[in-house]
C-alpha positions as CSV (number, residue, x, y, z in Angstrom):
1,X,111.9,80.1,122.7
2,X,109.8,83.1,121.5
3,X,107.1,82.9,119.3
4,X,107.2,85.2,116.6
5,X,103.6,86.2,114.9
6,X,103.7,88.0,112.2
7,X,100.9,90.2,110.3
8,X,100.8,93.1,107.8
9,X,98.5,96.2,107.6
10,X,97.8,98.2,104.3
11,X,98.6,95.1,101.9
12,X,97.4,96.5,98.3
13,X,100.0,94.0,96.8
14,X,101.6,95.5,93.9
15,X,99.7,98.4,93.9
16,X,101.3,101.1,95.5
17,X,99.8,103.9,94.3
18,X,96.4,103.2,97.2
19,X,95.9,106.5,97.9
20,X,93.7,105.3,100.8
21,X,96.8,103.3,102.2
22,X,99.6,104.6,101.4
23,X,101.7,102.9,104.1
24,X,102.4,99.1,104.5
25,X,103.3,97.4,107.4
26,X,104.5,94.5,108.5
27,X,104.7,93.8,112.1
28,X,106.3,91.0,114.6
29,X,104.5,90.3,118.1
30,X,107.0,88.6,120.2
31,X,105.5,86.2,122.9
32,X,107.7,84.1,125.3
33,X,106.8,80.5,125.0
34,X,106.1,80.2,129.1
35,X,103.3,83.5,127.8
36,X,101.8,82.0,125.4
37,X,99.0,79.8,127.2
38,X,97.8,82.5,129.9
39,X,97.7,85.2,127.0
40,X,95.2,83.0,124.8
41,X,93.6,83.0,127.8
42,X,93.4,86.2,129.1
43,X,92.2,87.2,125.4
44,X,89.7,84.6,125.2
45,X,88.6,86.0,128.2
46,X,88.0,89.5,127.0
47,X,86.1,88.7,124.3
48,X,83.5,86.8,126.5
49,X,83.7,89.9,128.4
50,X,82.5,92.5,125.5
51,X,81.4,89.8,122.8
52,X,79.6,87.2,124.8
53,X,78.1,84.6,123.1
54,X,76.1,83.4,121.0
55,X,79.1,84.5,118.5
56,X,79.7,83.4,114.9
57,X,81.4,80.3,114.7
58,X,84.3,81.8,112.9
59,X,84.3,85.2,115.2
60,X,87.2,86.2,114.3
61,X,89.0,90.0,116.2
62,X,90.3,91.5,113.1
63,X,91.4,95.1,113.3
64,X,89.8,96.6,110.4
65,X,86.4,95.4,111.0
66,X,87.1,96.6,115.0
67,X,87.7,99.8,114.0
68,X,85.0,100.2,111.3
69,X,82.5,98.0,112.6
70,X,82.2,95.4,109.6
71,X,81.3,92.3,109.4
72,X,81.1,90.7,113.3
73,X,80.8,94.0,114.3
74,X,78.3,95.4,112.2
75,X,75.9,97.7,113.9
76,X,78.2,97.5,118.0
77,X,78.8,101.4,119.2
78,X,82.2,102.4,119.1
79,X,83.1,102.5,122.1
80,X,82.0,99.1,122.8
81,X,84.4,98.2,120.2
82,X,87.3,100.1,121.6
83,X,87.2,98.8,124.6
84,X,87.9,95.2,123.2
85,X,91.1,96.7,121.7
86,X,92.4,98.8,124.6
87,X,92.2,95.5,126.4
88,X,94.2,93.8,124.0
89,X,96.5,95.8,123.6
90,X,97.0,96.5,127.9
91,X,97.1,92.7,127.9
92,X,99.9,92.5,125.5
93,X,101.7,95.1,127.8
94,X,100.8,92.9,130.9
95,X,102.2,90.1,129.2
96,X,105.3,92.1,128.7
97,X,105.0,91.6,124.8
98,X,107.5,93.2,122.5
99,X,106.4,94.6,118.8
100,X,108.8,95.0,116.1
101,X,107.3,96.2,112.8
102,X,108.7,97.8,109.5
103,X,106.5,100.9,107.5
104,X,106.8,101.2,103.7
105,X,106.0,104.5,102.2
106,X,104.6,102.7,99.0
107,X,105.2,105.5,96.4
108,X,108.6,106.2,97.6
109,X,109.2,102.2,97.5
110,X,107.4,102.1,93.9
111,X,110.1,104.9,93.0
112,X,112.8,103.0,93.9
113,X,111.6,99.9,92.4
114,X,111.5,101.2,89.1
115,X,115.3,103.3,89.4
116,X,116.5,99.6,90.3
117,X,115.1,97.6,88.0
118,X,113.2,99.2,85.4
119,X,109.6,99.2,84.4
120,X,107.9,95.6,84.6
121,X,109.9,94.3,87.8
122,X,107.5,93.9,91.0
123,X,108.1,92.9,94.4
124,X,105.8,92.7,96.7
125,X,107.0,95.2,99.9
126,X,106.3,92.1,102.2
127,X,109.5,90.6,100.8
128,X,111.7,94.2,101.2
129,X,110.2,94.4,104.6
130,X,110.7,90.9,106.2
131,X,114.3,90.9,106.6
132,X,114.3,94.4,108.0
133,X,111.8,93.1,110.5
134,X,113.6,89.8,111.0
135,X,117.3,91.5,111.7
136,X,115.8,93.9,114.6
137,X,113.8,90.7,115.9
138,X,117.2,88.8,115.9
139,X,119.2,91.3,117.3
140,X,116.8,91.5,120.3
141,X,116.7,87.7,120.8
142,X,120.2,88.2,121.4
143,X,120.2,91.1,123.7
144,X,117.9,88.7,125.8
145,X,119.9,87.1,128.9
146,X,118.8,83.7,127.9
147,X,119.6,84.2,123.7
148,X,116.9,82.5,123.1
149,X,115.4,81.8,119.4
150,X,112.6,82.4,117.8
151,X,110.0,80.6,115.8
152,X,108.3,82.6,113.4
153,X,104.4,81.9,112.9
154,X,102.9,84.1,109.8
155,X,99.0,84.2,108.8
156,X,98.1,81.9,105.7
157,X,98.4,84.6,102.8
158,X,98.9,82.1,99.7
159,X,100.7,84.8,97.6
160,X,103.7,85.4,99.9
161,X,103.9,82.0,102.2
162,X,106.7,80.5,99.8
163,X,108.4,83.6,99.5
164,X,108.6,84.1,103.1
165,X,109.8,80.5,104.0
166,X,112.5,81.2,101.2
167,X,113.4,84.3,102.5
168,X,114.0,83.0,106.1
169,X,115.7,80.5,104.9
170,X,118.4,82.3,102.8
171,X,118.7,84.9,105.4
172,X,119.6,82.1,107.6
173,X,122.6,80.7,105.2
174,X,123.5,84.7,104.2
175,X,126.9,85.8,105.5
176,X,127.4,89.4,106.9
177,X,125.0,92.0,108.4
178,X,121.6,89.7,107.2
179,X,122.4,86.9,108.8
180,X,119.7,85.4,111.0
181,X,121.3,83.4,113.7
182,X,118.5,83.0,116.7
183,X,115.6,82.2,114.0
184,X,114.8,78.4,113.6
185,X,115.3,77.6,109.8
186,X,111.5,76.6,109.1
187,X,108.5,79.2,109.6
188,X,105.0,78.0,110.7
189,X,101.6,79.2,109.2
190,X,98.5,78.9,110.8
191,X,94.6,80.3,110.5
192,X,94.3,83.8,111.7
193,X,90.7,82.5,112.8
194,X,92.0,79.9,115.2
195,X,95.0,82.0,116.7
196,X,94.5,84.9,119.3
197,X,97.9,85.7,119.2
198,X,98.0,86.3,115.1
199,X,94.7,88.2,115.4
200,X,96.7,90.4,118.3
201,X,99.4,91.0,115.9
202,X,96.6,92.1,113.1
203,X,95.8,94.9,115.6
204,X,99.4,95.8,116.6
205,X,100.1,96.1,113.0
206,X,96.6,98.0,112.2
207,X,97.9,100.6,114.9
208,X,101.1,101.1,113.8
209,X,100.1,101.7,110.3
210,X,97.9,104.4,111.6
211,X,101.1,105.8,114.0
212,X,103.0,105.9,110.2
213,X,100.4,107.2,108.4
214,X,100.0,110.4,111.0
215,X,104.0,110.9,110.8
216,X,103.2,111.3,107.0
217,X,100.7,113.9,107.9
218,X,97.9,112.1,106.9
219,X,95.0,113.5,108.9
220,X,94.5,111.5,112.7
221,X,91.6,110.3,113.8
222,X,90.0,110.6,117.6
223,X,89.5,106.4,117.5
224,X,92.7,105.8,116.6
225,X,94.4,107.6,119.3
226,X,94.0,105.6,121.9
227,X,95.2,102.3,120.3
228,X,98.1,104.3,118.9
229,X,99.1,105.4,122.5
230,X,98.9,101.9,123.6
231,X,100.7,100.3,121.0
232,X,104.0,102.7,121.2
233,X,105.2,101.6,124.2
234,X,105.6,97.9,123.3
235,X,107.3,98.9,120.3
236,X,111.7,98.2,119.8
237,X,113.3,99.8,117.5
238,X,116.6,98.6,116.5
239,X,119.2,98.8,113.4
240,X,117.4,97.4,110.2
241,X,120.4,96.7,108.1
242,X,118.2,98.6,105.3
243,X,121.5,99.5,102.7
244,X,122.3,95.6,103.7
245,X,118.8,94.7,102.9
246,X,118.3,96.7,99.8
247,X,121.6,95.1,98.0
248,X,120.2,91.9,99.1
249,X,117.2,91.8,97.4
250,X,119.0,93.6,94.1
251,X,120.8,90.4,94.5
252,X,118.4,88.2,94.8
253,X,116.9,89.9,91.7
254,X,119.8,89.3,89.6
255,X,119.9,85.6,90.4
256,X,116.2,85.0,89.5
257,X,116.3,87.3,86.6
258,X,119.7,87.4,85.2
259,X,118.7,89.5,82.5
260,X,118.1,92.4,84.3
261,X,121.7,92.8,85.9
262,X,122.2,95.5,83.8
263,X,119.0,97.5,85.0
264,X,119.7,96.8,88.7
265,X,123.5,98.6,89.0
């Protein structure tokens, strides 16, 4: 079994017009099961080495205050705080830790959104970019000598935990390309602030949306680049099935909203 944590970066929801983050990401952190303990461990362990305590009860290593020193890490130099994610992230390479993550260009996705379906329709990207995430994530499961399956473990975001239990669930009954045959039927959600390994996918995903947003030409920054360079070479890339995906969620559409079949050819 591989556990599968998910996380997103750049969530505006509907808005896609963020000209601050133009990119969304969603990103899977793939941890063997026999991993799992000795990497909680091994993080624990490095923030006792640059955060000792006394910390906040509900310290929690998320990747935008990291990087812009809010919140538990108001007023800690930089650097102190980039070495806490340089160690995360070599850990995740020690642990031989895969990442599998899907960028949206919001405006080009808001472009599409309305040639599809017409002014007033909105989905949130999260639900476009799931299955593209989960088909590369299943397809490597199965590349693995031991096939084995994977349980995916999201954070507790109230406005997309039914959709994505839905979603995994249909992609899991869905004949042809979608089809998810190494993910267990039921996803698990737990508190970011009580799981290392979600709050190591919050930073895999903060690092790749800053990898995306440089491709776009959006200007780099010096403390991004070394997270950026640590992050790529955990990263698989694999076929996303994104005509597949696109026709799926048209389909989808037209079953929730039958009046808007005419809209969506």
């Amino acid at each position: 079994m591989q556990l599968v944590y998910l996380d997103e970066s750049g969530n505006s929801g509907n808005n896609l017009h963020d000209m601050q983050q133009p990119v969304f990401v969603l990103c899977a952190l793939l941890v063997p099961e026999d991993k799992w303990l000795q990497l909680e461990t091994d993080l624990h362990s490095a923030i006792e080495v640059h955060f000792p305590p006394p910390r906040a009860p509900d310290f929690e290593v998320h990747a935008t205050g990291l990087r812009n020193g809010d919140k538990f890490f108001r007023g800690t130099p930089v650097s102190k705080r980039l070495e806490l994610r340089d160690d995360w992230l070599r850990l995740a390479a020690k642990h031989d830790l895969k990442v599998i993550y899907r960028a949206i260009e919001k405006r080009r996705y808001h472009r599409w959104q309305q040639e599809t379906f017409g002014v007033g329709v909105a989905i949130n990207p999260h639900l476009v970019a799931l299955p593209l995430v989960a088909r590369v994530v299943d397809d490597y499961l199965a590349s693995l000598p031991s096939h084995p399956h994977g349980m995916f473990i999201s954070d507790e975001d109230r406005a997309t935990m039914d959709d994505v239990e839905k979603a995994i669930h249909l992609l899991r009954v869905t004949p042809g390309a979608l089809k998810l045959r190494r993910i267990v039927e039921k996803g698990f959600f737990a508190d970011s602030r009580k799981s290392l390994p979600l709050q190591l996918c919050d930073l895999c995903a903060y690092q790749a949306r800053k990898l995306e947003e440089a491709r776009l030409g959006m200007p780099a920054k010096d403390v991004d680049a070394g997270g950026t360079q640590l992050l790529e070479p955990l990263v698989v890339r694999g076929a996303e099935k994104l005509q597949d995906t696109l026709a799926w969620i048209v389909d989808q559409q037209k079953k929730e909203r039958p009046g808007n079949e005419s809209r969506s050819r």
